[in-house]
C-alpha positions, 0 to 999 in steps of 0.5 A: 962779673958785676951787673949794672942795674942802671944800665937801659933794660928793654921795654916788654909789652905782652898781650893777653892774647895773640894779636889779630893780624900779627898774630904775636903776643910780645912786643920788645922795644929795646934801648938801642931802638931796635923792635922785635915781634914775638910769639911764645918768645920766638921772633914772629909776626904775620903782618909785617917785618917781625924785627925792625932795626933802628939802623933800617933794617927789617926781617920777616920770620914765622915761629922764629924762623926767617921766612917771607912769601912775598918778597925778601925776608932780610933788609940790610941798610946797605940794600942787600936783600935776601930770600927766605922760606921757612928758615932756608935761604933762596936764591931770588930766581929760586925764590920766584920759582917757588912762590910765583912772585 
């Protein structure tokens, strides 16, 4: 196997610390346009959607699992949602149930 070394590599900025509100210290933006937040190389943020995909879509994850407390975890650019908490998918009646909202 060959690897290109021309070929577009992501483009990594890690902070020295955490950030404030996110609370990631990673952020990747990779060549196709896609984001990805991460804290200690694992899919995190607390501010907001933890990947944002360059075809629309947006999910939500602590310590790199899916999980979002106020409102669906995945957006899929079709307009699918789905409900997440703490790496376990929900219905959205269960989801309700569990966090009032």
């Amino acid at each position: 196997m060959t690897i290109d070394s021309s070929a577009p590599r992501p483009r990594a900025n890690r902070l020295e610390s955490p950030h404030p509100t996110g609370g990631y210290d990673q952020m990747v933006t990779w060549p196709n346009g896609n984001v990805s937040y991460l804290l200690r190389g694992q899919l995190h943020r607390e501010d907001g959607p933890s990947f944002v995909g360059a075809d629309g879509s947006r999910s939500w994850h602590r310590n790199g699992r899916e999980h979002r407390e106020n409102g669906p975890a995945v957006f899929c650019p079709d307009g699918h949602h789905q409900w997440w908490l703490e790496g376990h998918q929900v219905s959205e009646a269960e989801f309700r149930r569990r966090t009032g909202h």
